[in-house]
PABAVEX-660571 format. One record per residue (C-alpha): x, y, z. Coordinates in Angstrom, 3 decimals. Each point is the difference from the previous one (the first is absolute). Layout:
<pts>
{xx->X	yy->Y	zz->Z}
...
</pts>
This chain:
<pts>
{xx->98.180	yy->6.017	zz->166.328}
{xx->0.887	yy->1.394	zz->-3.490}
{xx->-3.455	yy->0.784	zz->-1.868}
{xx->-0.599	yy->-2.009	zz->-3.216}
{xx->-0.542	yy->1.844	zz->-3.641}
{xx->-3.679	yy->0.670	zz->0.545}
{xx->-0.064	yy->2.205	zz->2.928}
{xx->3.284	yy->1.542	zz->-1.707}
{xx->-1.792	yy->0.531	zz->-2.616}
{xx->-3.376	yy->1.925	zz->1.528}
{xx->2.365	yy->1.633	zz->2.440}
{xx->2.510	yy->1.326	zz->-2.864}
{xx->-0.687	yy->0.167	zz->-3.730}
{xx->-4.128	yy->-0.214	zz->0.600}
{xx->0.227	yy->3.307	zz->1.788}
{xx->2.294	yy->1.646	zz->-1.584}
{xx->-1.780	yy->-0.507	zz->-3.399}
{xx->-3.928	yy->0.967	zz->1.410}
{xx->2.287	yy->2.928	zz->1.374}
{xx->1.214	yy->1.317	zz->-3.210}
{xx->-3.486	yy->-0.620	zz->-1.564}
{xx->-1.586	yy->1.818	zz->2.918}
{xx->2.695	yy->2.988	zz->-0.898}
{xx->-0.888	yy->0.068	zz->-3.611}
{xx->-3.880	yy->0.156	zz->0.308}
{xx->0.406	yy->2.728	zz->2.365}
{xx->2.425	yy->1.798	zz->-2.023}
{xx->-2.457	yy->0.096	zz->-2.797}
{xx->-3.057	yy->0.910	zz->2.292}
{xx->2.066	yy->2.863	zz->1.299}
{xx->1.163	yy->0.889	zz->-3.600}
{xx->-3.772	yy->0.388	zz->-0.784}
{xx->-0.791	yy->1.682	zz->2.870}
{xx->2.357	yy->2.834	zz->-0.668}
{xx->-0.777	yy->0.489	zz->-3.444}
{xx->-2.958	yy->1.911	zz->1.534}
{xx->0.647	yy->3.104	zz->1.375}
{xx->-1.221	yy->1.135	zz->3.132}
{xx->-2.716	yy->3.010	zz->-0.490}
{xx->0.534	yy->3.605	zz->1.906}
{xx->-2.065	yy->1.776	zz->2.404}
{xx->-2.449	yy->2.162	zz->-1.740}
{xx->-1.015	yy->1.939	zz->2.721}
{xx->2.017	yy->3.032	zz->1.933}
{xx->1.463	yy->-0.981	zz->3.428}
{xx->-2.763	yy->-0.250	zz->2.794}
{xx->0.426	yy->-0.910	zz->3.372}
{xx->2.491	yy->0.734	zz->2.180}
{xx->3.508	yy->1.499	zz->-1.348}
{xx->2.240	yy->-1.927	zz->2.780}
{xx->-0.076	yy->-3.022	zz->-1.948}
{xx->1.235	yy->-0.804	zz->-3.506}
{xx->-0.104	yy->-3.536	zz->-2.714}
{xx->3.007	yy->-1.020	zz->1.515}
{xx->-1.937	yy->-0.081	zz->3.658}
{xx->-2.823	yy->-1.361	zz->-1.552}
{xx->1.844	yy->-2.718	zz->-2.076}
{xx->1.964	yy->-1.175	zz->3.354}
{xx->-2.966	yy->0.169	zz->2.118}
{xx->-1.590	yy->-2.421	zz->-2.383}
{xx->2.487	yy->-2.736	zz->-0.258}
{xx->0.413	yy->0.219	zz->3.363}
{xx->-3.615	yy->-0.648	zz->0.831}
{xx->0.394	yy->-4.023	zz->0.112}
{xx->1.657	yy->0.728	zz->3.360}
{xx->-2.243	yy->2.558	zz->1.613}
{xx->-3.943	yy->-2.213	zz->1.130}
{xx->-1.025	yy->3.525	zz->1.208}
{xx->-0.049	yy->1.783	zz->-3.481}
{xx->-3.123	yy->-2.019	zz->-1.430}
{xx->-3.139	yy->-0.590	zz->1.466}
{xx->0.144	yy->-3.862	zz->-1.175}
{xx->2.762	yy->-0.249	zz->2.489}
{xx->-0.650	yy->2.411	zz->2.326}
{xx->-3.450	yy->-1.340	zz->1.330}
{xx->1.359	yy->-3.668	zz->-0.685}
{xx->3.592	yy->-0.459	zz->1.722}
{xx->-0.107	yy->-3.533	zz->-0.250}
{xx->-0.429	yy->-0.052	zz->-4.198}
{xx->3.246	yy->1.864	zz->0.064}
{xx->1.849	yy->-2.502	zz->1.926}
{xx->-1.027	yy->-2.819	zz->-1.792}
{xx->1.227	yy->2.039	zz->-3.048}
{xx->3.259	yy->0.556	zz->1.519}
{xx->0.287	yy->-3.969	zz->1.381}
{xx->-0.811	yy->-1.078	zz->-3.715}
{xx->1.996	yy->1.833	zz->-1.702}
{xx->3.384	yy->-0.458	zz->2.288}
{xx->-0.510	yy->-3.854	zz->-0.075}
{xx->0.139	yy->0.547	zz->-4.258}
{xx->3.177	yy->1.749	zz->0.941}
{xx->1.009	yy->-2.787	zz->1.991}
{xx->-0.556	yy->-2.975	zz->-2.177}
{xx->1.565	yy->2.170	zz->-2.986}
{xx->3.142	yy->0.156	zz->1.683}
{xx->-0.160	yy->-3.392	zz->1.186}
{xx->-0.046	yy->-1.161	zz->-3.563}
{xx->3.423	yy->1.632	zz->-0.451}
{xx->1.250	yy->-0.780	zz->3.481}
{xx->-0.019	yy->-3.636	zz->-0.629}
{xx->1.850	yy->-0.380	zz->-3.395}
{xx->2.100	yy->2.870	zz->0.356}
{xx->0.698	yy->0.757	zz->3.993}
{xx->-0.906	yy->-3.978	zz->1.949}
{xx->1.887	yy->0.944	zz->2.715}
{xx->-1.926	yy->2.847	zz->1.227}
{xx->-2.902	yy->-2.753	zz->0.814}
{xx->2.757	yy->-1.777	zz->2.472}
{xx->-0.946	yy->2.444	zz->2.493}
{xx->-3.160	yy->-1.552	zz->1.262}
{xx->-0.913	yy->3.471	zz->1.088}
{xx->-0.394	yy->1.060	zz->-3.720}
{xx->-1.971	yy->-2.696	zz->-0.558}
{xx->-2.817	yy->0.486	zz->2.498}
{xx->0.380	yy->3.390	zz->-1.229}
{xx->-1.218	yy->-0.666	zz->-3.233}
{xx->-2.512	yy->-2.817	zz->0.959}
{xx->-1.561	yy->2.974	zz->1.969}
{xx->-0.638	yy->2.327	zz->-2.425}
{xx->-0.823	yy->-2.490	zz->-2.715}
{xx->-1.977	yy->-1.788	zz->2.564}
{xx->-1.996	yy->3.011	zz->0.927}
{xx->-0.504	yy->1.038	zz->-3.823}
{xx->-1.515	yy->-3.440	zz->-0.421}
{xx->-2.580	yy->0.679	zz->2.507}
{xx->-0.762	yy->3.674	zz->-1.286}
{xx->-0.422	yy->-2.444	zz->-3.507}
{xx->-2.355	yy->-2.251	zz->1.209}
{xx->-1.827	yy->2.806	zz->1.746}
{xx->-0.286	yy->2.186	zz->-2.982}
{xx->-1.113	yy->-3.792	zz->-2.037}
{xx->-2.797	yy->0.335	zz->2.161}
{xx->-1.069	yy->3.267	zz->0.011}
{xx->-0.262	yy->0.226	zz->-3.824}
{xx->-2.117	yy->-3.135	zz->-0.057}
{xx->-2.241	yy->0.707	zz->3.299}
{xx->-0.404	yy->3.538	zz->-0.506}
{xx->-2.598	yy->0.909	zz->-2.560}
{xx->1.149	yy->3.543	zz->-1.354}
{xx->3.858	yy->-1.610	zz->-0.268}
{xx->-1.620	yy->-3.054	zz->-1.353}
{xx->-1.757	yy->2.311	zz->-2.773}
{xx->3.209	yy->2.190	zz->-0.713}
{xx->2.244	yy->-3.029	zz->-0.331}
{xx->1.539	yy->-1.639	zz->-3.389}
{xx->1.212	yy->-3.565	zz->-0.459}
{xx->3.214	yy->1.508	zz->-0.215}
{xx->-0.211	yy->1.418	zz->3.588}
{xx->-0.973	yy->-3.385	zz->1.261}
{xx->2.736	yy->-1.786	zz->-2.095}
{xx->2.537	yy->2.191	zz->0.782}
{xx->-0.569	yy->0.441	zz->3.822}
{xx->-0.537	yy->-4.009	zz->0.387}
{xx->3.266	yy->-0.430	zz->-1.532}
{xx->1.532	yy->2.445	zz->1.878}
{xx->-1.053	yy->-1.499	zz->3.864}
{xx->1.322	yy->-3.106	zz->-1.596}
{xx->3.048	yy->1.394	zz->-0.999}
{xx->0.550	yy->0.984	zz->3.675}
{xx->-1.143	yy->-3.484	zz->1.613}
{xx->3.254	yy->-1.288	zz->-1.944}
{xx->2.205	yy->2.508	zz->0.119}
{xx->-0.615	yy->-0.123	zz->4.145}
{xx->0.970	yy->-3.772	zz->-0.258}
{xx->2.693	yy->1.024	zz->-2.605}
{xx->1.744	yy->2.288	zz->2.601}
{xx->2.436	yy->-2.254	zz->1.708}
{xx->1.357	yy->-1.036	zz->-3.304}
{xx->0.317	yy->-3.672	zz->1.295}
{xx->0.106	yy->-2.851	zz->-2.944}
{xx->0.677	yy->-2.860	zz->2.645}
{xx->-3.401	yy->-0.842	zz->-0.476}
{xx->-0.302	yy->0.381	zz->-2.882}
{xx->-0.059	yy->2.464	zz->-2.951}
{xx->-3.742	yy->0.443	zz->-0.989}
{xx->-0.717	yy->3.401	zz->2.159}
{xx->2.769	yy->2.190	zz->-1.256}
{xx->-0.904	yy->-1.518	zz->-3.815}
{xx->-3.580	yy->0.761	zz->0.137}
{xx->1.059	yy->3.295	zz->1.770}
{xx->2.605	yy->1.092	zz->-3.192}
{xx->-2.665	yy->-1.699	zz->-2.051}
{xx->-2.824	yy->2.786	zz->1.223}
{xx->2.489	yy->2.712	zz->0.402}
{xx->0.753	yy->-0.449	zz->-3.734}
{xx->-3.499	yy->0.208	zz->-1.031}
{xx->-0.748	yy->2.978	zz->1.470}
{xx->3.496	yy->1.756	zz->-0.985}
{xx->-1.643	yy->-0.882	zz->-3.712}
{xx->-4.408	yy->0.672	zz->0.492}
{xx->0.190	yy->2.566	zz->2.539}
{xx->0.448	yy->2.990	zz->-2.925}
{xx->-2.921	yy->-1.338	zz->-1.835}
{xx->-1.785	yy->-0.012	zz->3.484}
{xx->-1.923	yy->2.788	zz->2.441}
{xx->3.262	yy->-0.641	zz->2.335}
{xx->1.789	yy->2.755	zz->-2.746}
{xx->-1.808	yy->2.737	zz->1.265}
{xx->2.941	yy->0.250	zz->2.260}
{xx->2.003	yy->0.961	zz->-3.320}
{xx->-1.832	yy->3.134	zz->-0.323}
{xx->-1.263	yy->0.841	zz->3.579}
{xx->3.379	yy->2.328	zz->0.352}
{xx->-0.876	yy->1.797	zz->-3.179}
{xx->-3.480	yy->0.676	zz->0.834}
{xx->0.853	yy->1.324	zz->3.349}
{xx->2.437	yy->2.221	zz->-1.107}
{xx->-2.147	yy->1.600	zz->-3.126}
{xx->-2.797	yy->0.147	zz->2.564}
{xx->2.288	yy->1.617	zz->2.565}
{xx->1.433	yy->2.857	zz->-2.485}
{xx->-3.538	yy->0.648	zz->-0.829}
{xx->-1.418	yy->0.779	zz->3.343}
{xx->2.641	yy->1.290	zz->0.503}
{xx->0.107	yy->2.469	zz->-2.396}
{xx->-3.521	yy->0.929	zz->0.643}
{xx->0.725	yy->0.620	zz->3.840}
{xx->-1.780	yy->-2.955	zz->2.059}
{xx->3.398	yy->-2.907	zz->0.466}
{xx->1.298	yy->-0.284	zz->2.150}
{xx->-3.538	yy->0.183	zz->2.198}
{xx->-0.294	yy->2.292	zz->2.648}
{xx->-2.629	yy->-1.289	zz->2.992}
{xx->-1.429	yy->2.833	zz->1.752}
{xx->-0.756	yy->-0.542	zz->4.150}
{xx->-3.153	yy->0.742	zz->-0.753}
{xx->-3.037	yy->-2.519	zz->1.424}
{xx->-1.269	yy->-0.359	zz->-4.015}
{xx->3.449	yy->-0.609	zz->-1.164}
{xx->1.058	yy->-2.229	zz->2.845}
</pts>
């Protein structure tokens, strides 16, 4: 069935505009960011000699991957994998939104399909999950912004259609992958004016962090066997 000029329309010129206005308000956030130079160490090198910025910078970035480098994640397994669940099904209905304009017969391959319902599905669920905690949860429920609740409700709903959007079927109708494009659009366009950016500047911050500690001796961490060091 050949889609009519709406869903062309969301799926096509809609995205590719909120994508070049996404691209230009992150150009100019980066623009400012670098007009600030990053400060020096201050301090001679302490620490231990066998490491270096370089270390320290890598060690950083690659932190997001490692639960056993911070005690958050350490002691609480299970905040990390929600983490990782969340953020893969983001991945997912990202490239879903290009897979179905640009590549439709990848989703012929019902394989593919469940697939992507699967991550998306189980992103939903961390959504809904994390919905809850923020509101039942007094301390989250004191830390948290309108933005965080707009943003995250938005988001879990942006997965409960993007799951339904998956099989890229219009035989019954059209109204899914529309409101789908529809949402996808509006985030391409509020998400840099949102909390979701810190994911802009999370690389940068880990690496400056990285060189620091690095400089000064203590990235990459080194656990001793010891009983008060684990």
């Amino acid at each position: 069935m050949q889609e009519s000029a709406l869903l062309h329309f969301t799926a096509h010129r809609l995205q590719e505009i909120s994508l070049v206005f996404m691209a230009v308000v992150y150009s100019i956030r980066l623009y400012w960011l670098f007009r600030f130079k990053a400060g020096g160490d201050r301090q001679p090198r302490t620490g231990r000699l066998t490491t270096s910025p370089i270390k320290g910078a890598i060690y950083s970035l690659g932190n997001i991957a490692m639960p056993w480098a911070m005690e958050s994640t350490r002691t609480n397994i299970f905040f990390w994998a929600q983490f990782v669940i969340f953020h893969l099904g983001v991945t997912a209905a990202i490239t879903l939104s290009f897979v179905i304009p640009y590549a439709p017969g990848i989703l012929e391959n019902p394989v593919i399909v469940w697939l992507f319902q699967i991550f998306i599905g189980a992103a939903f669920l961390v959504g809904c999950y994390r919905m809850i905690r923020r509101i039942a949860v007094p301390v989250m429920r004191a830390i948290s912004t309108p933005d965080d609740y707009f943003s995250l409700g938005l988001l879990t709903v942006w997965f409960f259609f993007a799951g339904l959007a998956a099989p890229n079927d219009v035989s019954r109708g059209e109204g899914l992958l529309i409101t789908f494009f529809i949402l996808t659009a509006f985030f391409l366009v509020y998400v840099p004016f949102s909390k979701i950016s810190h994911y802009l500047y999370y690389p940068f911050m880990r690496y400056y962090l990285g060189r620091s500690l690095g400089y000064r001796g203590v990235y990459p961490i080194q656990r001793s066997a010891t009983p008060e060091n684990g």
